[in-house]
N, CA, C and O atoms as a GROMACS GRO file, in nm:
protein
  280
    1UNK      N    1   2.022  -0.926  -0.729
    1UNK     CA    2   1.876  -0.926  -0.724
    1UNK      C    3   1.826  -0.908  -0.867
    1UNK      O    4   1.907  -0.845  -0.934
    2UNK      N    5   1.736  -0.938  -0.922
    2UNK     CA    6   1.713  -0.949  -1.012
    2UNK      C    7   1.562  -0.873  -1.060
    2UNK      O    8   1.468  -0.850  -0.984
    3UNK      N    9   1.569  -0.844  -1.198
    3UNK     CA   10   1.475  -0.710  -1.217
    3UNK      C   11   1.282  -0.728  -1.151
    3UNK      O   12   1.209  -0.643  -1.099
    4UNK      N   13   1.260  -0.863  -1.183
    4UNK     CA   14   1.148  -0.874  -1.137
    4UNK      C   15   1.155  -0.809  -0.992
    4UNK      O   16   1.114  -0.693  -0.983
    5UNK      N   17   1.207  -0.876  -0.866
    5UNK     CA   18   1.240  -0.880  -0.767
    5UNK      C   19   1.245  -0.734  -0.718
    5UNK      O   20   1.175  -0.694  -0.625
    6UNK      N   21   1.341  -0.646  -0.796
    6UNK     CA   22   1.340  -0.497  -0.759
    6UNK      C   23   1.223  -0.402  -0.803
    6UNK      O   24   1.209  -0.286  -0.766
    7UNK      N   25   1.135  -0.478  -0.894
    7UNK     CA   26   1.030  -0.428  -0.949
    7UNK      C   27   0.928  -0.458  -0.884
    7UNK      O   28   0.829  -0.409  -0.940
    8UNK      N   29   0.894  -0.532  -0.765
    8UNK     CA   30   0.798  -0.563  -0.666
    8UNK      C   31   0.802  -0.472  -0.515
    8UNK      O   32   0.716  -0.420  -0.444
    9UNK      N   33   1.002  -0.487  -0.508
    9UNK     CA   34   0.996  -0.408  -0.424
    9UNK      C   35   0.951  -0.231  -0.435
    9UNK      O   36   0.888  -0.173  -0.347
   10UNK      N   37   0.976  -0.197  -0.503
   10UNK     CA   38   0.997  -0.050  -0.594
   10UNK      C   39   0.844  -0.008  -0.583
   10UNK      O   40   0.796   0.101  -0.551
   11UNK      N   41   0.758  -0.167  -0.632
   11UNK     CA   42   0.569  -0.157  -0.599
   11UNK      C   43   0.514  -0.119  -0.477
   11UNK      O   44   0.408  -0.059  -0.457
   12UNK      N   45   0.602  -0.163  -0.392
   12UNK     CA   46   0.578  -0.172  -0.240
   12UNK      C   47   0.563  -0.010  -0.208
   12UNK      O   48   0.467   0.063  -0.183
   13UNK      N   49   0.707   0.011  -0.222
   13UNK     CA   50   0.744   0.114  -0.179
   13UNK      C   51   0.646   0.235  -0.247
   13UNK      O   52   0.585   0.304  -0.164
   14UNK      N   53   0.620   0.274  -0.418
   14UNK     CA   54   0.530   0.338  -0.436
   14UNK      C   55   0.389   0.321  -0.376
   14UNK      O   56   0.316   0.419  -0.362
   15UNK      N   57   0.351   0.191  -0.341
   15UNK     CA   58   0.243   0.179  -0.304
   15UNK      C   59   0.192   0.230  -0.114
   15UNK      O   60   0.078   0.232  -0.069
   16UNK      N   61   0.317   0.262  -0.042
   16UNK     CA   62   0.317   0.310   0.081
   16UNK      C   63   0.300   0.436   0.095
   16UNK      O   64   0.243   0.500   0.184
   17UNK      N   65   0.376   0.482  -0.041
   17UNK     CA   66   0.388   0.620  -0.053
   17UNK      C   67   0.298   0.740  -0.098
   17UNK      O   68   0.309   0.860  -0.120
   18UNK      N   69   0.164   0.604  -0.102
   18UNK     CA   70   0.000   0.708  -0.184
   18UNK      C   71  -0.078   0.761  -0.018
   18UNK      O   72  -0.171   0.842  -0.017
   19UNK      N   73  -0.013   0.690   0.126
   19UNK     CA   74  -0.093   0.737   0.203
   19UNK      C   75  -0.091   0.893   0.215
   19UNK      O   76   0.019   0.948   0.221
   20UNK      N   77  -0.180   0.949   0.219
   20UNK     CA   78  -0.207   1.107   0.258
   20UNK      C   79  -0.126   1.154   0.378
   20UNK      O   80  -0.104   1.068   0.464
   21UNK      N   81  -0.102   1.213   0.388
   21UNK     CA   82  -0.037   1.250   0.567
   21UNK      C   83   0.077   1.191   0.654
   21UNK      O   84   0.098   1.212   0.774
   22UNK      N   85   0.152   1.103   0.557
   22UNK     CA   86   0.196   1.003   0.601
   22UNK      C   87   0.402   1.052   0.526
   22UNK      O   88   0.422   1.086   0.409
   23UNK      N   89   0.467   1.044   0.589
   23UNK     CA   90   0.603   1.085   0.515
   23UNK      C   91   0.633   0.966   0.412
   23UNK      O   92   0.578   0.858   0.389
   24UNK      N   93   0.741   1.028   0.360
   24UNK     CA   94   0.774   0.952   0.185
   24UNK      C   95   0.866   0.841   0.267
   24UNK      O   96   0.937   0.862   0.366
   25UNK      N   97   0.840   0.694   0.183
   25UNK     CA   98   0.886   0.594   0.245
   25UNK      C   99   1.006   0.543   0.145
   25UNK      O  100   0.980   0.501   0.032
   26UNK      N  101   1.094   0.548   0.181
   26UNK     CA  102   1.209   0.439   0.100
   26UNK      C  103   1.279   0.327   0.150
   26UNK      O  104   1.326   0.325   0.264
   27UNK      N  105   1.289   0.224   0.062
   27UNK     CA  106   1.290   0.093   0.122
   27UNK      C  107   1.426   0.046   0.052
   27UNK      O  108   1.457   0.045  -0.067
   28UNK      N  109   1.515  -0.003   0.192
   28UNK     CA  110   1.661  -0.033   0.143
   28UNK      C  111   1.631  -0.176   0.024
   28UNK      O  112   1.555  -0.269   0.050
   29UNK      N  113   1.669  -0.170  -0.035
   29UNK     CA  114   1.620  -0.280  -0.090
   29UNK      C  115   1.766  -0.427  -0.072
   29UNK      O  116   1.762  -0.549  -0.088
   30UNK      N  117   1.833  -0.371  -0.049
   30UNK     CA  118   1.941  -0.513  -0.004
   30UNK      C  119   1.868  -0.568   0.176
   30UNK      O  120   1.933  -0.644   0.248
   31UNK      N  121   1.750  -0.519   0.211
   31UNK     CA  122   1.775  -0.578   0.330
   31UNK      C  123   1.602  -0.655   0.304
   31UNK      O  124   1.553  -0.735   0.383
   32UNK      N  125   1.539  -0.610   0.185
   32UNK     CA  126   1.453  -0.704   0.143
   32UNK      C  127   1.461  -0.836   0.053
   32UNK      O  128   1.365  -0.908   0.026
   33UNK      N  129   1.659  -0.864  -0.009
   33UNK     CA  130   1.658  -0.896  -0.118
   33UNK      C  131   1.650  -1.067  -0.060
   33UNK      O  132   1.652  -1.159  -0.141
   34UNK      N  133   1.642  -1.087   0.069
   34UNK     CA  134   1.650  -1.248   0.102
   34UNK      C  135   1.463  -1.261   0.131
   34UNK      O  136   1.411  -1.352   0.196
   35UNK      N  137   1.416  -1.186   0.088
   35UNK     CA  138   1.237  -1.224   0.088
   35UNK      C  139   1.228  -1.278  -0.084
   35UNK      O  140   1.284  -1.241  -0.187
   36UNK      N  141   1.144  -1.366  -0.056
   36UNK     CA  142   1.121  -1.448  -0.226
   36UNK      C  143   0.988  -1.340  -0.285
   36UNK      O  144   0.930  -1.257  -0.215
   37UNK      N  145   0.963  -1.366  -0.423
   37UNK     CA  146   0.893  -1.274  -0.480
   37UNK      C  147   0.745  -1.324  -0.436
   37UNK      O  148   0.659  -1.238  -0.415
   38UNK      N  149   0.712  -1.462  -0.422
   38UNK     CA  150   0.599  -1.487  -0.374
   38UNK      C  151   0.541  -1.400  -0.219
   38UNK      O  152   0.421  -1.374  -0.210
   39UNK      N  153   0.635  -1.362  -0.107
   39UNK     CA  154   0.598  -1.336  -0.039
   39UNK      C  155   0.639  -1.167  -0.074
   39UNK      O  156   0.554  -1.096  -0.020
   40UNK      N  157   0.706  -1.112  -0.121
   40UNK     CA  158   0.663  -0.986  -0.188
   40UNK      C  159   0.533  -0.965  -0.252
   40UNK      O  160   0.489  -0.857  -0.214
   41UNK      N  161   0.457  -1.020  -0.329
   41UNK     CA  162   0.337  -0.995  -0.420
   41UNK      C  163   0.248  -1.012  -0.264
   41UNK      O  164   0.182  -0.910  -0.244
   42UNK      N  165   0.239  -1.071  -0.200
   42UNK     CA  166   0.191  -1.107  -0.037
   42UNK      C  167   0.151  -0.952   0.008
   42UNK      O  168   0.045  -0.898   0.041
   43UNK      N  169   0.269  -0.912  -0.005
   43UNK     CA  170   0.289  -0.802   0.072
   43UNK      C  171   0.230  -0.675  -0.033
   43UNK      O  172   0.209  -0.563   0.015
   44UNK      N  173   0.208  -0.701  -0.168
   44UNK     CA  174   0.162  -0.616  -0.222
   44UNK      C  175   0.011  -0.625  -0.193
   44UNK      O  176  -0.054  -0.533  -0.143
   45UNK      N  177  -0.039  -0.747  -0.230
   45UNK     CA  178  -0.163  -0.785  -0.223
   45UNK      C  179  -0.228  -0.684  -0.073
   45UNK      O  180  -0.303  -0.586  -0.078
   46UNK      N  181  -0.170  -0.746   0.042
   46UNK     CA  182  -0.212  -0.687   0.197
   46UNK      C  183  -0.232  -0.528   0.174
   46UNK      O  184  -0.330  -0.456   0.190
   47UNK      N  185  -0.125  -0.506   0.137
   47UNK     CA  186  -0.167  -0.307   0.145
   47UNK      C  187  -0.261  -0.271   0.035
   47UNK      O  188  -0.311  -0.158   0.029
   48UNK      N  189  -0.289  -0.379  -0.064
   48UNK     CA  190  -0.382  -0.329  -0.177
   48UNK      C  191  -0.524  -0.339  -0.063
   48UNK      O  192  -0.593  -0.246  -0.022
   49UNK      N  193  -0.533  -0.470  -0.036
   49UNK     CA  194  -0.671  -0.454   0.062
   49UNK      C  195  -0.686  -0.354   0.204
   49UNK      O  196  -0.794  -0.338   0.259
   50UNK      N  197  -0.603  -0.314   0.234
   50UNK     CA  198  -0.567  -0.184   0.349
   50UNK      C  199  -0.620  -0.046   0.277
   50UNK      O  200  -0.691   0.041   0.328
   51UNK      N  201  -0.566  -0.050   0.146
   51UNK     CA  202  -0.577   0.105   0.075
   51UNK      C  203  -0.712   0.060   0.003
   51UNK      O  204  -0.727   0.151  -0.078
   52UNK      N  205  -0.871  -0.069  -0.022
   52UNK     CA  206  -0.951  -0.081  -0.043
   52UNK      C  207  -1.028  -0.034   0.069
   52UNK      O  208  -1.105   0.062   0.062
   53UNK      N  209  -1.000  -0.119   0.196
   53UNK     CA  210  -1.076  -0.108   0.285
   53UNK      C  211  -1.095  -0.012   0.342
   53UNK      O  212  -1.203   0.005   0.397
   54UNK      N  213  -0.966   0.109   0.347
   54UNK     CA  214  -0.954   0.224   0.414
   54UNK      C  215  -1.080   0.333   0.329
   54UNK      O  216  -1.154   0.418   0.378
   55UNK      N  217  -1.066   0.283   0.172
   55UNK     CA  218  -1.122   0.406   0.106
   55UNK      C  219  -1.278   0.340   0.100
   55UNK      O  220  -1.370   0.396   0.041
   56UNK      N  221  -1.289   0.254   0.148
   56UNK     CA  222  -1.448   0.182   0.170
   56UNK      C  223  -1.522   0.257   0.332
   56UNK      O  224  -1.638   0.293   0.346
   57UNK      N  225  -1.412   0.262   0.434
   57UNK     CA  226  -1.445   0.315   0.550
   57UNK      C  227  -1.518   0.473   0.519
   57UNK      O  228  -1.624   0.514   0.565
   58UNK      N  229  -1.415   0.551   0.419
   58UNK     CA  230  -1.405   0.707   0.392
   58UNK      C  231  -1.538   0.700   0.294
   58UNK      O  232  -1.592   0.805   0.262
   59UNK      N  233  -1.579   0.596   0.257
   59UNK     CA  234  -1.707   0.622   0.172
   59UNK      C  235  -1.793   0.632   0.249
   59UNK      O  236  -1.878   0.720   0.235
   60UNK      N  237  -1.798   0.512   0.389
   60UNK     CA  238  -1.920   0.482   0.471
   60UNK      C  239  -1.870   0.648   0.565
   60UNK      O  240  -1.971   0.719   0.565
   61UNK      N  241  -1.808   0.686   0.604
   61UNK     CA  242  -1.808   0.813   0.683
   61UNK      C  243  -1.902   0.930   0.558
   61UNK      O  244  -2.017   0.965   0.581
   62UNK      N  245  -1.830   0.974   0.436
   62UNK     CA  246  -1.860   1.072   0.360
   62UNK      C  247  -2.025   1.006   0.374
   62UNK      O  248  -2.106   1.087   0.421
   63UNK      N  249  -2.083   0.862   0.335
   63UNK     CA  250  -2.246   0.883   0.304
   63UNK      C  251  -2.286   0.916   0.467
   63UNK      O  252  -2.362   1.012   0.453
   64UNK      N  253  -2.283   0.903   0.541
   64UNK     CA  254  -2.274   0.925   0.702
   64UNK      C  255  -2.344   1.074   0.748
   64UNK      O  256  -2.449   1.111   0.800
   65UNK      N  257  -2.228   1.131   0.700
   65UNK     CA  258  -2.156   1.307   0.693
   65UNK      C  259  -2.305   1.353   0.633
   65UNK      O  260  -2.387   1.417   0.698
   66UNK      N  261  -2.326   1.297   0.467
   66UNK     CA  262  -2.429   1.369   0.408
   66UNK      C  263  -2.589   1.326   0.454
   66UNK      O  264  -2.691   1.391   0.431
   67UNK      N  265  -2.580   1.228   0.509
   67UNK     CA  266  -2.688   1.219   0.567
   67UNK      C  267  -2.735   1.318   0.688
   67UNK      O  268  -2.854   1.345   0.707
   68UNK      N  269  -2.661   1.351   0.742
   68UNK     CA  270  -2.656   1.458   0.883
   68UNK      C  271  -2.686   1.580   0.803
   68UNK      O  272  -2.784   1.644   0.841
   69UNK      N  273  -2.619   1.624   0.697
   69UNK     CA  274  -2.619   1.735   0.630
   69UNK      C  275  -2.771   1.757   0.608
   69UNK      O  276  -2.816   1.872   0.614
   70UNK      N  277  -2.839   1.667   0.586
   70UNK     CA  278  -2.952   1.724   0.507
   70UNK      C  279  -3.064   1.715   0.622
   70UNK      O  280  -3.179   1.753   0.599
   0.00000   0.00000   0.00000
């Protein structure tokens, strides 16, 4: 496998591992190594918009929250 390749997966894996509440994820990486890097960056891309959208939801709750507050 080659360094790019382990360096996408390695992205993945840190990038699973920012959820809050959620256990530490490690990813065999010989059983990702027959996925091409195009559909790795795929897979980076998807959880980047998951970890946007999630912290877009937590904004619309927090302005929500402070509206009640006052």
């Amino acid at each position: 496998m080659n360094s790019r390749k382990r360096q996408l997966i390695e992205d993945i894996q840190n990038l699973l591992n920012t959820y809050s509440g959620v256990s530490a994820t490690t990813i065999n990486s010989e059983l990702l190594e027959f996925i091409d890097e195009n559909t790795l960056i795929s897979i980076i891309d998807s959880l980047l918009v998951q970890k946007e959208e999630a912290k877009e939801s937590d904004l619309e709750w927090l302005e929500k929250f402070k509206k009640q507050e006052n």
